[in-house]
VEXMAR-435838 format. One record per residue (C-alpha): chain; x, y, z; residue in one letter; residue number from 1. Coordinates in steps of 0.001 Angstrom, whole numbers, plus 500000, padded with zeros to 6 digits. Layout:
// residues N
<A,<X,Y,Z>,A,NUM>
...
// end
This chain:
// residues 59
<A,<061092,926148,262903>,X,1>
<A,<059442,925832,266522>,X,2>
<A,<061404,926165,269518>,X,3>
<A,<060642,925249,273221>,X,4>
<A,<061954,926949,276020>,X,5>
<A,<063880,924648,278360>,X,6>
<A,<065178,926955,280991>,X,7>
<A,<065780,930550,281666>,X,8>
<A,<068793,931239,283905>,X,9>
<A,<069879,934239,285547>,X,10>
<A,<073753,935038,285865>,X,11>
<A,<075847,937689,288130>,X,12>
<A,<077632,939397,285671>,X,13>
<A,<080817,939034,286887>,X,14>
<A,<080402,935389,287079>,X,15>
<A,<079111,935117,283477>,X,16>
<A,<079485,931603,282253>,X,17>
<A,<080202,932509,278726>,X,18>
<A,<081573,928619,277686>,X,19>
<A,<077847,927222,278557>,X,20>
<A,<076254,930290,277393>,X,21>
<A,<078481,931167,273561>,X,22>
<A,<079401,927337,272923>,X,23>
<A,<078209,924420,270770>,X,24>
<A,<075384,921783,272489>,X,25>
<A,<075496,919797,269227>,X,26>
<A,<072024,920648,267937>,X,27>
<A,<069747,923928,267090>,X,28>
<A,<069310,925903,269679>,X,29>
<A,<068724,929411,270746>,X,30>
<A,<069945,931532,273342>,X,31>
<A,<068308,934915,274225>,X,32>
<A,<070703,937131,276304>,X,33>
<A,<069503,940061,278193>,X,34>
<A,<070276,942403,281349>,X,35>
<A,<068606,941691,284572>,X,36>
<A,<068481,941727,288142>,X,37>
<A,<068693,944568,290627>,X,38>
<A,<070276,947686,288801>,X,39>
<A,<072047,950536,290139>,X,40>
<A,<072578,954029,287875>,X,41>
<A,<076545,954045,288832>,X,42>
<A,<077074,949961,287526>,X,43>
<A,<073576,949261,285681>,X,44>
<A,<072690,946024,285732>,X,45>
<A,<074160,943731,287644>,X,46>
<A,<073069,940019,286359>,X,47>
<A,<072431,938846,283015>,X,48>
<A,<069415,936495,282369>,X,49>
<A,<069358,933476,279411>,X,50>
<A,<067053,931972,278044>,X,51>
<A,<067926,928574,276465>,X,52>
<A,<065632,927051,274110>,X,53>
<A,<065724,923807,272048>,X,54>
<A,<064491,923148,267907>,X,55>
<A,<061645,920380,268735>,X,56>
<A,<060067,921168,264921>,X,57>
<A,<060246,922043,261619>,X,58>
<A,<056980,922808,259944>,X,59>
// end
């Protein structure tokens, strides 16, 4: 399976938008979630960034 990255988002974490982020689009897709943005030792990190990508093969 090939996928294609089709946008890469970054998210304050207290304004996560987990419907868009955890919910169906209809077709194969992945989502990488990871922590980002500025980071402080007493909070950590304070965004989260995403990485959507879409199935455009199957070899």
């Amino acid at each position: 399976m090939v996928f294609a990255v089709r946008a890469v988002e970054l998210y304050d974490r207290k304004k996560f938008p987990s419907k868009k982020v955890y919910g169906s689009s209809g077709r194969p897709e992945l989502r990488l979630i990871t922590c980002g943005g500025g980071y402080t030792k007493r909070t950590g990190y304070l965004s989260n960034i995403v990485v959507y990508a879409t199935l455009t093969a199957v070899t």
